[in-house]
Each structure stands twice: as structure tokens, then as C-alpha cells.
N, CA, C and O atoms as a GROMACS GRO file, in nm:
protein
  604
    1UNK      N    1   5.693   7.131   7.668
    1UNK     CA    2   5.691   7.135   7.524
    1UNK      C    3   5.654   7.279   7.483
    1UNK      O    4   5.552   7.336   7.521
    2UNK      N    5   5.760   7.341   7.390
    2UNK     CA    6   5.712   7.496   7.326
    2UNK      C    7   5.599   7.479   7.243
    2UNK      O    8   5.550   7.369   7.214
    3UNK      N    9   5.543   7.628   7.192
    3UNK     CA   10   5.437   7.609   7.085
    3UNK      C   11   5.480   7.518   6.978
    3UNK      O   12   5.415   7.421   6.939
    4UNK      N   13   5.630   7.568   6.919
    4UNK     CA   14   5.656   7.533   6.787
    4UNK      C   15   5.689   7.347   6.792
    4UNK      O   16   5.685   7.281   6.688
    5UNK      N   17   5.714   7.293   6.904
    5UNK     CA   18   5.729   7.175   6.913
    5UNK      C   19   5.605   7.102   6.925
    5UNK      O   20   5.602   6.992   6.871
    6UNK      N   21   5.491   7.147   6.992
    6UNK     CA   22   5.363   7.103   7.002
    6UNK      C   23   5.284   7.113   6.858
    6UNK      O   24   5.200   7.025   6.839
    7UNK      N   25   5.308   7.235   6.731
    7UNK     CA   26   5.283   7.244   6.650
    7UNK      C   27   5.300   7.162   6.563
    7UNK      O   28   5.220   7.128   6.476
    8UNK      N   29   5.434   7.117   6.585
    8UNK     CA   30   5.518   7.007   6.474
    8UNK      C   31   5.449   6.869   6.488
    8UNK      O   32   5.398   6.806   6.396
    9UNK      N   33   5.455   6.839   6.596
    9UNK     CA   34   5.367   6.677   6.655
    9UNK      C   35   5.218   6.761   6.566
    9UNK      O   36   5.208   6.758   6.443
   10UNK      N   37   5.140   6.815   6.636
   10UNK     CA   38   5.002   6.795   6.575
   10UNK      C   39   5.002   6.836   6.459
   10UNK      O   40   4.886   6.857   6.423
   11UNK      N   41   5.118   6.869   6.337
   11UNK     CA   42   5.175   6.869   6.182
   11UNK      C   43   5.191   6.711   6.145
   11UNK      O   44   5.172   6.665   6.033
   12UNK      N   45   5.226   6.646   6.249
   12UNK     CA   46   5.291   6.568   6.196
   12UNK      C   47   5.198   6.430   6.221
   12UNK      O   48   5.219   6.318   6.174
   13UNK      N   49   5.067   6.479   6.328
   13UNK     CA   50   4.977   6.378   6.324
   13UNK      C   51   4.854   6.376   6.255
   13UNK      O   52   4.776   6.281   6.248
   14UNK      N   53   4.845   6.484   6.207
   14UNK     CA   54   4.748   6.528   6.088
   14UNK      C   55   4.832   6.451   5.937
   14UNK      O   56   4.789   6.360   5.865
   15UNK      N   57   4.928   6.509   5.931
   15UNK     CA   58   4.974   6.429   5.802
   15UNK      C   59   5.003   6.276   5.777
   15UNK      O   60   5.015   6.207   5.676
   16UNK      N   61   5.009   6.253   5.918
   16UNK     CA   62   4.986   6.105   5.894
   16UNK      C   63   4.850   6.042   5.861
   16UNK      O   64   4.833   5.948   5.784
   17UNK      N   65   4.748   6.113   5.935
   17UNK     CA   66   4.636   6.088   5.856
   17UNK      C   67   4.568   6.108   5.773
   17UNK      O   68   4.466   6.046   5.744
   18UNK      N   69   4.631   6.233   5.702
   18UNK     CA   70   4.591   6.222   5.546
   18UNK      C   71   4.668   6.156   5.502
   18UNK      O   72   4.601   6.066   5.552
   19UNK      N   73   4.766   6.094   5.444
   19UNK     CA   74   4.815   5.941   5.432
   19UNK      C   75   4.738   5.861   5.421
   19UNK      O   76   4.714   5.790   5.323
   20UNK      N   77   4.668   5.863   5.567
   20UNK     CA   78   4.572   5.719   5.588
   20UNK      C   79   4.472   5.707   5.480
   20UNK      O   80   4.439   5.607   5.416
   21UNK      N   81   4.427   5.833   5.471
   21UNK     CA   82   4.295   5.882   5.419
   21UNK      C   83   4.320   5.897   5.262
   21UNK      O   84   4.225   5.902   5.184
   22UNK      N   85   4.462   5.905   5.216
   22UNK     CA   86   4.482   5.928   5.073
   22UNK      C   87   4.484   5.732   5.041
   22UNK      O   88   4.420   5.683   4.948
   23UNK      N   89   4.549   5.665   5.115
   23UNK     CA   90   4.555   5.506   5.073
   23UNK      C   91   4.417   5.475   5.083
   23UNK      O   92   4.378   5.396   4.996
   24UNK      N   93   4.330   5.515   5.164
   24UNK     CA   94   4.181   5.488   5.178
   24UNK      C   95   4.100   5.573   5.022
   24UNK      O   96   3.989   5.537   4.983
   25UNK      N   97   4.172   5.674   4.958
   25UNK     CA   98   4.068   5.670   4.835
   25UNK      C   99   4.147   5.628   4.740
   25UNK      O  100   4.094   5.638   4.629
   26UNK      N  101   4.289   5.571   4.740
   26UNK     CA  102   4.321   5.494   4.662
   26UNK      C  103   4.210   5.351   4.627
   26UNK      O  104   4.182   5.302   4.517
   27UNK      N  105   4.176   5.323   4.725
   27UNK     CA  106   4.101   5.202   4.721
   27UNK      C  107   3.937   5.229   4.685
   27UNK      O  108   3.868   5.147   4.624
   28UNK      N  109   3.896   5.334   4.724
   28UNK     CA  110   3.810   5.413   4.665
   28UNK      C  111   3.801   5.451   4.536
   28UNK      O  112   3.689   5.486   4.497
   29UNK      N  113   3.897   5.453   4.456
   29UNK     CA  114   3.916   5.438   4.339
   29UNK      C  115   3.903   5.293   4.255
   29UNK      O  116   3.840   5.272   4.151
   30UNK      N  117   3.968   5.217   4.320
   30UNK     CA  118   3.943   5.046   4.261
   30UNK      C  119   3.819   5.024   4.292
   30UNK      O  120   3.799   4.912   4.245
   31UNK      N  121   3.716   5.063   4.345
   31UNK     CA  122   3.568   5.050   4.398
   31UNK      C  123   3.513   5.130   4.319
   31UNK      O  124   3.409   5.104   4.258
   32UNK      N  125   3.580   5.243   4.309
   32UNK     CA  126   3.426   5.287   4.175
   32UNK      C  127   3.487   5.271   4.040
   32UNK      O  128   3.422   5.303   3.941
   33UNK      N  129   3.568   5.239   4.032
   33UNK     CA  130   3.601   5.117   3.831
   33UNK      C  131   3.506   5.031   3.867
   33UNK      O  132   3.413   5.028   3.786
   34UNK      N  133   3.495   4.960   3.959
   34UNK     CA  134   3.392   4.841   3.946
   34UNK      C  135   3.292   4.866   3.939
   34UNK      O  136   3.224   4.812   3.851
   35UNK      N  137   3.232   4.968   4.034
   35UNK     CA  138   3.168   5.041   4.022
   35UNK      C  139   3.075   5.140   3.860
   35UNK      O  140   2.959   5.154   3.823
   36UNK      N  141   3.196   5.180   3.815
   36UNK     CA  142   3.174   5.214   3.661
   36UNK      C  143   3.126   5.090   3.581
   36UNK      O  144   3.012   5.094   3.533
   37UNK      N  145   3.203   4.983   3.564
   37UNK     CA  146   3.202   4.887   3.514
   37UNK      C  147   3.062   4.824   3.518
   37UNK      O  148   3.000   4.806   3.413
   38UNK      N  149   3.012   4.789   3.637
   38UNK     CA  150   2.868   4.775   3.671
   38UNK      C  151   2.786   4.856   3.664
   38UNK      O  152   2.676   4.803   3.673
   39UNK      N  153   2.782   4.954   3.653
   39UNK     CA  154   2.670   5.069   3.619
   39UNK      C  155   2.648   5.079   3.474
   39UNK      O  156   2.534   5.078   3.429
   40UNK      N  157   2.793   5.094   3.368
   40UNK     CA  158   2.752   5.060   3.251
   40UNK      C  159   2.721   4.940   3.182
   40UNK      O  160   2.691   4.955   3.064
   41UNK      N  161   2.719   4.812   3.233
   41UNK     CA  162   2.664   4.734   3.248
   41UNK      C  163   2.517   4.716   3.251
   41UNK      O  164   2.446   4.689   3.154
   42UNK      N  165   2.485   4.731   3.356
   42UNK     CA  166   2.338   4.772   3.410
   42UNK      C  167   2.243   4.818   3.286
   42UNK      O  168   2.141   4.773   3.233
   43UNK      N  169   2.369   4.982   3.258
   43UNK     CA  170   2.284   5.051   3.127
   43UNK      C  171   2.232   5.024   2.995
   43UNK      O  172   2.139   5.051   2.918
   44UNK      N  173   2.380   4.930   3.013
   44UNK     CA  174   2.316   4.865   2.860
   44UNK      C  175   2.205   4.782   2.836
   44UNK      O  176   2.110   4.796   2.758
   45UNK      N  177   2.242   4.668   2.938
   45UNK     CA  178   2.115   4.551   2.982
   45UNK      C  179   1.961   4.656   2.984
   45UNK      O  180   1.869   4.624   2.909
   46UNK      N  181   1.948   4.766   3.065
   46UNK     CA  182   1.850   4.838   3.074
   46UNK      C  183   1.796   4.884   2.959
   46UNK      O  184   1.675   4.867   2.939
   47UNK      N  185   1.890   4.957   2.853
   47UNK     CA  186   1.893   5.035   2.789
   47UNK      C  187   1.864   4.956   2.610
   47UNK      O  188   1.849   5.015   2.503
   48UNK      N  189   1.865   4.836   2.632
   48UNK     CA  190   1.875   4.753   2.506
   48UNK      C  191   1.795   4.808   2.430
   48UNK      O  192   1.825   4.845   2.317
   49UNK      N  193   1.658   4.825   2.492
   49UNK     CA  194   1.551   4.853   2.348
   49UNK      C  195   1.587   5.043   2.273
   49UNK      O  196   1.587   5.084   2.157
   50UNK      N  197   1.604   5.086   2.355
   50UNK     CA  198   1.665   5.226   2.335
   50UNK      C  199   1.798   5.235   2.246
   50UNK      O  200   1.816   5.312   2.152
   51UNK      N  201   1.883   5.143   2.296
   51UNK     CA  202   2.021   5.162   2.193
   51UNK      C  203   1.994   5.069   2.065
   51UNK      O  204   2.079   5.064   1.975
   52UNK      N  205   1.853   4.981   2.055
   52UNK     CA  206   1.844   4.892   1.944
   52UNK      C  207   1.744   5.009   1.830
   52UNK      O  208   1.744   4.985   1.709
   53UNK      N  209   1.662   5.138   1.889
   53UNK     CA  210   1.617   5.223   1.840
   53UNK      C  211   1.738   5.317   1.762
   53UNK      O  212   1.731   5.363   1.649
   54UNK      N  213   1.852   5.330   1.862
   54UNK     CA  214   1.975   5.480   1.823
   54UNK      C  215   2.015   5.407   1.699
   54UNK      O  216   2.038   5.472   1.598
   55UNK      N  217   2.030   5.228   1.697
   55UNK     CA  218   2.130   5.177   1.565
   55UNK      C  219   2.011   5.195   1.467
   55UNK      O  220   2.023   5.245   1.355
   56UNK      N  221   1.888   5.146   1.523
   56UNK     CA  222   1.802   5.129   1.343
   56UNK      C  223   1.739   5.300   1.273
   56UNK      O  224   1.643   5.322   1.200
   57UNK      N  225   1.795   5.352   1.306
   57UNK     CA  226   1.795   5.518   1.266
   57UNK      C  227   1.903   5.564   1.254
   57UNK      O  228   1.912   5.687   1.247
   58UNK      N  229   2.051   5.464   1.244
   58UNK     CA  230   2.129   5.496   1.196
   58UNK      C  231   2.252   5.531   1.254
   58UNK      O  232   2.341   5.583   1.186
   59UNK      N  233   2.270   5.499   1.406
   59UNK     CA  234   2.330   5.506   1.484
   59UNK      C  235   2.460   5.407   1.479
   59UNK      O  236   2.423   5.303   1.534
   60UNK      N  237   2.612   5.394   1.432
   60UNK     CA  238   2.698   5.338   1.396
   60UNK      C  239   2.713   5.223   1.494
   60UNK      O  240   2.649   5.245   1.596
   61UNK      N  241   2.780   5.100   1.494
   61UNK     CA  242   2.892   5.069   1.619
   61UNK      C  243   2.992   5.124   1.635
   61UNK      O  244   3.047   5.077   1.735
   62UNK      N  245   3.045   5.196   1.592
   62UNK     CA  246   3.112   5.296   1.644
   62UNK      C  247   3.098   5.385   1.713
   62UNK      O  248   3.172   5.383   1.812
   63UNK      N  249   2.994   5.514   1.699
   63UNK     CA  250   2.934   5.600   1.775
   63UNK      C  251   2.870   5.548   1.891
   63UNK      O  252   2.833   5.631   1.974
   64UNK      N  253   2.847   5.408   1.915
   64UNK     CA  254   2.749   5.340   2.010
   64UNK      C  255   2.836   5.348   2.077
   64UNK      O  256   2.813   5.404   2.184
   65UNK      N  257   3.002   5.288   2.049
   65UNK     CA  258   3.067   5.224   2.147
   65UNK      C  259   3.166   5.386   2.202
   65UNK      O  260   3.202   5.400   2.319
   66UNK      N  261   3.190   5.474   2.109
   66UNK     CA  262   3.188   5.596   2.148
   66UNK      C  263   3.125   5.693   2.233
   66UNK      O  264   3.181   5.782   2.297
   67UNK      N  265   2.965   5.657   2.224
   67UNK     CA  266   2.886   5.709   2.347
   67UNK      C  267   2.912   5.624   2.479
   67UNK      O  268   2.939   5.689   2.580
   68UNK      N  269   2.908   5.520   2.488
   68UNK     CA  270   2.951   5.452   2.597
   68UNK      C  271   3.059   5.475   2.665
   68UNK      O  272   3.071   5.467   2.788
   69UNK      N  273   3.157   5.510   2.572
   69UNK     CA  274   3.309   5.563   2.655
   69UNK      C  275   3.274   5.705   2.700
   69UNK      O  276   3.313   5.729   2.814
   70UNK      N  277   3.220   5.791   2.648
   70UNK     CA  278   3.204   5.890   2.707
   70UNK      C  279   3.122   5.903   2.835
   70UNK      O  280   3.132   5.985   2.927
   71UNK      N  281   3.038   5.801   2.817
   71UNK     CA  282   2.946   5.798   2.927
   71UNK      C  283   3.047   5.747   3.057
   71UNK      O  284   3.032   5.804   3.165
   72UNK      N  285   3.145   5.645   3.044
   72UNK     CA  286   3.229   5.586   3.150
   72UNK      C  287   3.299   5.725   3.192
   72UNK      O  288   3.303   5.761   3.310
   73UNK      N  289   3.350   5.794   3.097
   73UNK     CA  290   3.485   5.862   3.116
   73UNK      C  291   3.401   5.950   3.208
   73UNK      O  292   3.442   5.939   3.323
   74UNK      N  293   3.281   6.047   3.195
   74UNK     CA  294   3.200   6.100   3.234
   74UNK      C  295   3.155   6.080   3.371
   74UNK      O  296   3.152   6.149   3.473
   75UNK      N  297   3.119   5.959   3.337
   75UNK     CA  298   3.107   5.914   3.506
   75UNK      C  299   3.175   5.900   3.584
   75UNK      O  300   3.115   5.896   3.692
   76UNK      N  301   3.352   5.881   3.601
   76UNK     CA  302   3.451   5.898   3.626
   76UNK      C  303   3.522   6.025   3.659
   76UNK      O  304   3.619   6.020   3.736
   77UNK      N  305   3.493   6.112   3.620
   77UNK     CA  306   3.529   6.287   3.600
   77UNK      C  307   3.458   6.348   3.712
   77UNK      O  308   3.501   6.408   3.810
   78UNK      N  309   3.337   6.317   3.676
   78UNK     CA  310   3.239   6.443   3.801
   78UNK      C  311   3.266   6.317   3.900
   78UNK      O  312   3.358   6.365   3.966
   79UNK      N  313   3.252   6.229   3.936
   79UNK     CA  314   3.273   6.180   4.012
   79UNK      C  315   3.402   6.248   4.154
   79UNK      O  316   3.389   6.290   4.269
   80UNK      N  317   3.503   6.227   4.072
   80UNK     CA  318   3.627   6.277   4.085
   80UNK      C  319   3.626   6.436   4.140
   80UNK      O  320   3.662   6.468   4.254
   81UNK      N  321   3.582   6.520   4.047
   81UNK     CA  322   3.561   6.662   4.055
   81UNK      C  323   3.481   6.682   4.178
   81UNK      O  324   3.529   6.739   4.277
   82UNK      N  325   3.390   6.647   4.174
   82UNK     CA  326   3.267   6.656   4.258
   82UNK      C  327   3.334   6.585   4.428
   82UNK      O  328   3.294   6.655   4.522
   83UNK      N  329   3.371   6.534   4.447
   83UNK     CA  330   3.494   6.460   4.558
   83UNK      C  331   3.587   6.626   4.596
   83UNK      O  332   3.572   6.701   4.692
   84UNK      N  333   3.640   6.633   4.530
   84UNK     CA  334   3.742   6.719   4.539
   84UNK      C  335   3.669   6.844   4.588
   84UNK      O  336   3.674   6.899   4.698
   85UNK      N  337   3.593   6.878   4.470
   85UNK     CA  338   3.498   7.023   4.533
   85UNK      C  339   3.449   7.040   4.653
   85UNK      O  340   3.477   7.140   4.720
   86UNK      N  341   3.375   6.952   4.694
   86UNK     CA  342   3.268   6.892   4.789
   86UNK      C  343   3.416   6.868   4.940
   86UNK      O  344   3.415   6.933   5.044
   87UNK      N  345   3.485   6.800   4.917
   87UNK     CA  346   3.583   6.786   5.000
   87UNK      C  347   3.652   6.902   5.078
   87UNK      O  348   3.673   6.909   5.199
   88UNK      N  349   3.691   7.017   4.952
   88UNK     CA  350   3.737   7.129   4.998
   88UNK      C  351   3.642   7.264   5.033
   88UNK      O  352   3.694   7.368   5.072
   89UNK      N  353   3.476   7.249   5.013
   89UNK     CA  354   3.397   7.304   5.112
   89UNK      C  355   3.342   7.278   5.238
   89UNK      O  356   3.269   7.351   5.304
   90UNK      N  357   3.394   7.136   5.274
   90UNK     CA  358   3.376   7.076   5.398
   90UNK      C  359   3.481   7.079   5.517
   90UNK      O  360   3.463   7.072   5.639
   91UNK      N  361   3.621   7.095   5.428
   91UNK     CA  362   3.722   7.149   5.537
   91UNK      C  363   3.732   7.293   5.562
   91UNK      O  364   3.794   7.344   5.655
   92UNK      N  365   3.637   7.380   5.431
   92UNK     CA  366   3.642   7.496   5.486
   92UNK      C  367   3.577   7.528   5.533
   92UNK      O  368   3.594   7.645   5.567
   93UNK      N  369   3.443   7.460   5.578
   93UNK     CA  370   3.348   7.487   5.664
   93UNK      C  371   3.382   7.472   5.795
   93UNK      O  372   3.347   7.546   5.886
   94UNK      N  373   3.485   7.326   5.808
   94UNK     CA  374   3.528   7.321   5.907
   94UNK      C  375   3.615   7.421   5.968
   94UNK      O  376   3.608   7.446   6.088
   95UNK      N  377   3.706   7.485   5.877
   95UNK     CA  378   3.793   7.611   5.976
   95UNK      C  379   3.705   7.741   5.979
   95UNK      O  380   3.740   7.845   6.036
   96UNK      N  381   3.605   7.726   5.922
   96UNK     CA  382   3.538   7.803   6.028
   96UNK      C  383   3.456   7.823   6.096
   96UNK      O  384   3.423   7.937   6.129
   97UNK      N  385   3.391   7.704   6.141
   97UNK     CA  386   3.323   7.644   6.249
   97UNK      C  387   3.450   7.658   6.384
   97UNK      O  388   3.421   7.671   6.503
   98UNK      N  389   3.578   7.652   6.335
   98UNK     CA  390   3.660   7.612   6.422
   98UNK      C  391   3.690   7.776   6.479
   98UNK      O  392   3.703   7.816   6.595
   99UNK      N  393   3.693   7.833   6.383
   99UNK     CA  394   3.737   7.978   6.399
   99UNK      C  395   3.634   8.068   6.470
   99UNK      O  396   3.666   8.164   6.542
  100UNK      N  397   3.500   8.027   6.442
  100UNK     CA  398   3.403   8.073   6.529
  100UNK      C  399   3.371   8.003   6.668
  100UNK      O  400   3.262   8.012   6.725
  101UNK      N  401   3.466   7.944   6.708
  101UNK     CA  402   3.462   7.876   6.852
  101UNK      C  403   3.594   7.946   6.911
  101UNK      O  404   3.623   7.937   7.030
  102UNK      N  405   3.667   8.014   6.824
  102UNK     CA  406   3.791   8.085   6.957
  102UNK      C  407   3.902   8.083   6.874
  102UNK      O  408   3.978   8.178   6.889
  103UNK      N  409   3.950   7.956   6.744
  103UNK     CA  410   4.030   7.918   6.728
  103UNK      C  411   4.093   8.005   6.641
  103UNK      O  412   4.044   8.117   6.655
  104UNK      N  413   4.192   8.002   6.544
  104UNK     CA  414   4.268   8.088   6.469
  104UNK      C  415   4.348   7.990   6.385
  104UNK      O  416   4.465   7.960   6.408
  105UNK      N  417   4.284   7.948   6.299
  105UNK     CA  418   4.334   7.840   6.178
  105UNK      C  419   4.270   7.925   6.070
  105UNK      O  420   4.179   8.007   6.058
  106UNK      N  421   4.369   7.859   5.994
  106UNK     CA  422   4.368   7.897   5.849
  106UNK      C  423   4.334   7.754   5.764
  106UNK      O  424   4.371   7.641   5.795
  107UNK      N  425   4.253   7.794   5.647
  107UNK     CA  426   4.212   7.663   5.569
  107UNK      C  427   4.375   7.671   5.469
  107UNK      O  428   4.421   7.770   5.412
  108UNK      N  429   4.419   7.563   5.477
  108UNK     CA  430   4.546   7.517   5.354
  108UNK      C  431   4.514   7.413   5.229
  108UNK      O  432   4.509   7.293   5.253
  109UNK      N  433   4.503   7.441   5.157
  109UNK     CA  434   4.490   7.331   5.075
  109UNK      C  435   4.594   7.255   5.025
  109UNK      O  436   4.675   7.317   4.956
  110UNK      N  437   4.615   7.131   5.041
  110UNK     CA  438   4.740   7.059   4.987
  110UNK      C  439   4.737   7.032   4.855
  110UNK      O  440   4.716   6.917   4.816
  111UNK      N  441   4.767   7.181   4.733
  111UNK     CA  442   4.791   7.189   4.634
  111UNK      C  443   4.851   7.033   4.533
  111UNK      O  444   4.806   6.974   4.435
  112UNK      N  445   4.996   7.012   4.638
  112UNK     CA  446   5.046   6.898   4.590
  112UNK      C  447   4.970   6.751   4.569
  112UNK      O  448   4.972   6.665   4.480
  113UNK      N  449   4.907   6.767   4.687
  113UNK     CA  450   4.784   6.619   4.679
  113UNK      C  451   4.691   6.574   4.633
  113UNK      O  452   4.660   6.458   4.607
  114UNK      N  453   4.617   6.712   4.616
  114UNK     CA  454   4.500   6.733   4.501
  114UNK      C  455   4.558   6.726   4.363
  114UNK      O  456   4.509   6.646   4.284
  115UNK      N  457   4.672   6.813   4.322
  115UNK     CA  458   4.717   6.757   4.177
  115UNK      C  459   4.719   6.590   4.194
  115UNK      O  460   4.635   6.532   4.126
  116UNK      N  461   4.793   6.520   4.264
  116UNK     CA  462   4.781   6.375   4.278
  116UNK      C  463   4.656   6.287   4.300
  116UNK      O  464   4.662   6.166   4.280
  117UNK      N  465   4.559   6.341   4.335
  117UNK     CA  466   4.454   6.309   4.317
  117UNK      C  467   4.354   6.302   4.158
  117UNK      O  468   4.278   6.216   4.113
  118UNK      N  469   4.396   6.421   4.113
  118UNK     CA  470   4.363   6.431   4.001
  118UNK      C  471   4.425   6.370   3.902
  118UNK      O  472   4.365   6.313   3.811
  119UNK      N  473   4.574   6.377   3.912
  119UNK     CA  474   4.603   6.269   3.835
  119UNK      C  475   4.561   6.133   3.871
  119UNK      O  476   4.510   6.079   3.773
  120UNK      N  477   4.564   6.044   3.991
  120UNK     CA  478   4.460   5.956   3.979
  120UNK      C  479   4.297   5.956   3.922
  120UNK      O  480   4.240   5.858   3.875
  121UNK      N  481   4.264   6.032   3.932
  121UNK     CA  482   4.112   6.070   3.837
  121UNK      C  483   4.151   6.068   3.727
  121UNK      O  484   4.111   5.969   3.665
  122UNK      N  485   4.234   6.156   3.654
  122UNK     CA  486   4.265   6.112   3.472
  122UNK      C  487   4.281   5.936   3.447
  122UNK      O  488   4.223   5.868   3.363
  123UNK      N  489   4.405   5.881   3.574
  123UNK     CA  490   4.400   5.768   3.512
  123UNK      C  491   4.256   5.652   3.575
  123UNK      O  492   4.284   5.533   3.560
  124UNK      N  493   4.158   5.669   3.620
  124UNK     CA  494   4.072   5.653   3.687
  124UNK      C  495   3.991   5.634   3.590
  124UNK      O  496   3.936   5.526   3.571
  125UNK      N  497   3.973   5.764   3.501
  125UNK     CA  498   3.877   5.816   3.365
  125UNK      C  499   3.958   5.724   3.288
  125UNK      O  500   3.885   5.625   3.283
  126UNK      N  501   4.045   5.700   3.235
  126UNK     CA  502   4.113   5.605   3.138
  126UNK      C  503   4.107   5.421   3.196
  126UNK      O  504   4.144   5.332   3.119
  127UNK      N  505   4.069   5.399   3.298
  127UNK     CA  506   4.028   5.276   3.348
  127UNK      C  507   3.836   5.256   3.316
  127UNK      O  508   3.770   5.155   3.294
  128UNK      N  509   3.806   5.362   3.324
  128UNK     CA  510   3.707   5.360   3.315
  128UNK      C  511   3.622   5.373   3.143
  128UNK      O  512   3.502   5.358   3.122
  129UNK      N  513   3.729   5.404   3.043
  129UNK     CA  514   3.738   5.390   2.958
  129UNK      C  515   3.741   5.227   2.873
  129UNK      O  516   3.672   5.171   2.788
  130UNK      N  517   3.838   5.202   2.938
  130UNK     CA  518   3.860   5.069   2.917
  130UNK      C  519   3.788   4.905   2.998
  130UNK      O  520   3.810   4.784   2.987
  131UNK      N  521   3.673   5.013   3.099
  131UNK     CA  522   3.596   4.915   3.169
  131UNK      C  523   3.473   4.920   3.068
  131UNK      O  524   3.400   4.822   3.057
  132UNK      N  525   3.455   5.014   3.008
  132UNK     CA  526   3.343   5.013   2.872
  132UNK      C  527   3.353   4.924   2.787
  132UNK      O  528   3.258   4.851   2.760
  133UNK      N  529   3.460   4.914   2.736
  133UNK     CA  530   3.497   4.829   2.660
  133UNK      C  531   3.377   4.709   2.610
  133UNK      O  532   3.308   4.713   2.509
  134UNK      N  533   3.379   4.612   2.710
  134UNK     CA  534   3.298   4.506   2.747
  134UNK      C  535   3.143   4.519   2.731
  134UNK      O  536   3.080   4.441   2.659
  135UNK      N  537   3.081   4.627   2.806
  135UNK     CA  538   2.957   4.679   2.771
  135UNK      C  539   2.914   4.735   2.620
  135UNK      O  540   2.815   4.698   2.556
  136UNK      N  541   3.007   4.828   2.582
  136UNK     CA  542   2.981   4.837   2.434
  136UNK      C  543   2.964   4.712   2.346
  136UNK      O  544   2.882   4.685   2.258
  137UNK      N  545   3.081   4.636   2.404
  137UNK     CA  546   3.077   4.521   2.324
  137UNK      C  547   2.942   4.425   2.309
  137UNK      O  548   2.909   4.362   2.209
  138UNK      N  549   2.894   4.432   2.400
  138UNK     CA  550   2.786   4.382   2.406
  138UNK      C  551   2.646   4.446   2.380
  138UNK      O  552   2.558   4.361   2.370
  139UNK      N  553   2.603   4.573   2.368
  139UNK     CA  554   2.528   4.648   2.310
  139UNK      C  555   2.549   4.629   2.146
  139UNK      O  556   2.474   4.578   2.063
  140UNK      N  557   2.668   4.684   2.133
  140UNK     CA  558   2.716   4.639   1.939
  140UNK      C  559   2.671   4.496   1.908
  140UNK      O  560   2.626   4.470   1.796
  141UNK      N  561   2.678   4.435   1.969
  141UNK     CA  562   2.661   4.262   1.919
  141UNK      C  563   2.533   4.214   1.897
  141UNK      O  564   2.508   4.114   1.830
  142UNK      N  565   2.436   4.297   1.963
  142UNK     CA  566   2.301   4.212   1.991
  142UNK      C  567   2.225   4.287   1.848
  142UNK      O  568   2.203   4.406   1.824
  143UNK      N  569   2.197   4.166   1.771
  143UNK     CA  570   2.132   4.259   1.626
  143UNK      C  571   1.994   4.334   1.685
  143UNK      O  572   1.927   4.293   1.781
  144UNK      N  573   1.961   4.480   1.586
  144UNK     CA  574   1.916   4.515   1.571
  144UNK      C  575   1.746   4.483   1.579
  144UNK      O  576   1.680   4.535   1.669
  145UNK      N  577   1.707   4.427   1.516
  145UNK     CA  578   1.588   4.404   1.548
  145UNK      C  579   1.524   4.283   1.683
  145UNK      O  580   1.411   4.272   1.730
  146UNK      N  581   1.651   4.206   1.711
  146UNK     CA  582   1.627   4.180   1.815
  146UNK      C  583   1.647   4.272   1.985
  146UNK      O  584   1.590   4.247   2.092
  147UNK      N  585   1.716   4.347   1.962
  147UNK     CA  586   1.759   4.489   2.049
  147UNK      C  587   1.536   4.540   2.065
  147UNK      O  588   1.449   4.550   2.152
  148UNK      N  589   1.551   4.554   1.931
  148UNK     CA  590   1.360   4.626   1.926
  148UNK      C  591   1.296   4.500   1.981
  148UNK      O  592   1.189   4.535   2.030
  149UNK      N  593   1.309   4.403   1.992
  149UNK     CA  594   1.212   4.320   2.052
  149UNK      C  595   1.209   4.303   2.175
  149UNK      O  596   1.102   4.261   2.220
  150UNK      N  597   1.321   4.328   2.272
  150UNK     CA  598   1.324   4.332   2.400
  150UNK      C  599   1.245   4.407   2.475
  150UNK      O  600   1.203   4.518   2.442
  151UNK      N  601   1.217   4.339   2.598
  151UNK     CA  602   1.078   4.449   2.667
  151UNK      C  603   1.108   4.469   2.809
  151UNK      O  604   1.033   4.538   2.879
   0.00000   0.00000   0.00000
């Protein structure tokens, strides 16, 4: 087997496993919507006597259920970002860990995949938008002075 044929196989067995590894944060993605979903959840339940303080000083249902989406979309974003960042200082640590052992690699970034990634994160942030939904709804609903009585 030449270099360039030995090159192509270990091209071509690396890309199969980022494949693997891109269907694996596909699903990583359906895990942290639920994820979102339950955390803002959590917040609200937690947060009752605090968001029953933001409405009786004047705080809208609207703006309530507005802070809440931001808070999802938010949590969704760095999430995302923070993945990506964190991801691409760990493979570049790796080439050159690799490079300081003998080797002669270059770090590549798969421009194309990361845009695809990110567009899964926008629509990720827009799932996560719409996993608020429910939680707002339920922060908005609980009157006011019963919100202050909770302990």
C-alpha cells in the first residue's frame, strides 16, 4: 500500500467517525431540549416567590413570558457555542500533543460541519424557545399574591 492509498483509508476512517459522532450529537441535541425544558421548569417551580415579587412591582405577562424565552434561547446558545469552542481547543491540543511526539499533522477544521452544527443550534435555540412555552405558562397563571405566599 502507497502513502497516498494508506492516507485515503485513514481519510476515510476518520470520516466515518465523525459521522458517528455527528448522529451521536444529533441525539445530544434531543437530550438537552429536554433538558432545557426541565431546567426551566425547575426555575420556575424554584423561582415562584421571586417571579410573584417581578409581577407585583409591575412586571407584565408578557415580559415574564419574554424573560423566560430568553432564558431558554440562552441556555441553548452558550450551550451550543461553548461545545463548539471547547471542541475545537481540544482537537487542537490534540495536534499538538501529536506533533510534539514526532508527528506532522495539521489541525483542519470541518468548516462545512460546524456551519451544520450551528445551524442545528439555531434550530435547537428555537426548540428551546418553544419548550418555554409551558413554563411561562405556568409562572403567568399562578396569581400574584399567591406566587408571594409560597415558601
Amino acid at each position: 500500500m502507497d502513502r497516498a492509498a494508506y492516507k485515503k483509508m485513514l481519510t476515510g476512517t476518520v470520516d466515518m467517525l465523525l459521522a458517528f459522532i455527528t448522529a451521536l450529537l444529533g441525539l445530544a441535541v434531543v437530550i438537552a431540549l429536554v433538558g432545557v425544558a426541565n431546567t426551566l421548569t425547575l426555575s420556575v417551580v424554584e423561582r415562584t416567590r421571586e417571579n410573584g415579587v417581578l409581577r407585583a412591582v409591575g412586571l407584565t405577562r408578557g415580559r415574564m413570558r419574554a424573560m423566560l424565552a430568553v432564558e431558554a434561547v440562552l441556555m441553548s446558545l452558550v450551550g451550543a457555542l461553548l461545545g463548539i469552542g471547547l471542541g475545537a481547543a481540544v482537537g487542537a491540543g490534540a495536534v499538538g500533543f501529536l506533533n510534539g511526539l514526532g508527528g506532522e499533522f495539521t489541525l483542519v477544521l470541518p468548516w462545512r460541519r460546524l456551519g451544520l452544527i450551528l445551524g442545528v443550534a439555531a434550530v435547537a435555540a428555537v426548540a428551546a424557545l418553544l419548550a418555554s412555552v409551558l413554563p411561562s405558562r405556568r409562572a403567568v397563571s399562578r396569581p400574584v399574591v399567591e406566587a408571594l405566599g409560597t415558601e
